[in-house]
C-alpha positions in Angstrom: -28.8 21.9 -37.7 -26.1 19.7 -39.3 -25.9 16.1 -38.5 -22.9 14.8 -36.7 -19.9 15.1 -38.7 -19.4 10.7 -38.5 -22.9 10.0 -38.8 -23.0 8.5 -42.1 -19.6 7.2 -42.2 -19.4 3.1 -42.0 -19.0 1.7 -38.8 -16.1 0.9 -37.6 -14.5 -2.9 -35.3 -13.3 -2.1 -32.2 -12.1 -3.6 -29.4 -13.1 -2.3 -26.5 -10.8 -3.5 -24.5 -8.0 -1.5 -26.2 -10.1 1.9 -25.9 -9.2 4.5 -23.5 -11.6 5.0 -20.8 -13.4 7.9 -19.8 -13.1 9.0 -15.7 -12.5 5.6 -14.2 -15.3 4.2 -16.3 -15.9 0.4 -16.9 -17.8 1.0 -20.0 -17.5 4.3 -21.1 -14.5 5.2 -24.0 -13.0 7.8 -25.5 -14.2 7.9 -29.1 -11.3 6.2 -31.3 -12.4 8.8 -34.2 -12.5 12.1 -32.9 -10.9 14.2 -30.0 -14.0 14.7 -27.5 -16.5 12.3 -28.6 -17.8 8.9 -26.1 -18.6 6.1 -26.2 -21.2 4.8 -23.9 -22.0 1.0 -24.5 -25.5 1.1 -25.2 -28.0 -1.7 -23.3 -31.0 -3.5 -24.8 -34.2 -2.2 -23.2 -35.9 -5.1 -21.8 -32.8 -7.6 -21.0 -29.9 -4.8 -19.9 -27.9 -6.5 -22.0 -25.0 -4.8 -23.2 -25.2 -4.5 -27.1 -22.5 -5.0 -29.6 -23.4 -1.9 -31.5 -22.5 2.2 -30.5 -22.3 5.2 -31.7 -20.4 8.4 -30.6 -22.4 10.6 -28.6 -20.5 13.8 -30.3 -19.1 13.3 -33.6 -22.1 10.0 -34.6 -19.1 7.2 -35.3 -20.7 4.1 -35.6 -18.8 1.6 -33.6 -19.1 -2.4 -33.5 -17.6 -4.4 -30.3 -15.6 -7.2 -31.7 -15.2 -8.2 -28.1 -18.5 -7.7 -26.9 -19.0 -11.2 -26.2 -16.1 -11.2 -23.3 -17.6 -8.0 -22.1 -21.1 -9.8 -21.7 -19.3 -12.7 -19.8 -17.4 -10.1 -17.9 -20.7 -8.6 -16.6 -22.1 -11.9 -15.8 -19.6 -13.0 -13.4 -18.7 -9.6 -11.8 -22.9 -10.0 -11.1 -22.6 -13.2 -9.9 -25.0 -14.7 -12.6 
């Protein structure tokens, strides 16, 4: 089986506030590299806490979130924390 075609490609800086979103959701983005990839915003496994790295669930695109700071604040006060 062949590895994702992006996989070993470097990662990329994105904002994800500039990325389309996939069905109505907050988090999840069309992949900015190929045509039916997404990006899901992965979360650290003990805190929830959304993490600033990603990777395309289809083509393997490594993506950084220049913006992930605002997206952590984002989450904090829609929570009420």
């Amino acid at each position: 089986m062949k590895p994702p075609i992006n996989l070993y490609k470097p990662t990329i800086t994105v904002n994800h506030s500039k990325l389309t979103r996939f069905s109505d959701s907050e988090y999840k983005s069309n992949c900015p590299v190929c045509d039916n990839g997404i990006l899901l915003v992965q979360r650290d496994q003990k805190t929830f806490e959304l993490l600033e790295f990603d990777m395309c669930i289809s083509c393997g695109q490594h993506v950084r979130y220049r913006d992930i700071n605002i997206m952590r604040q984002q989450e904090k006060i829609q929570k009420g924390r």
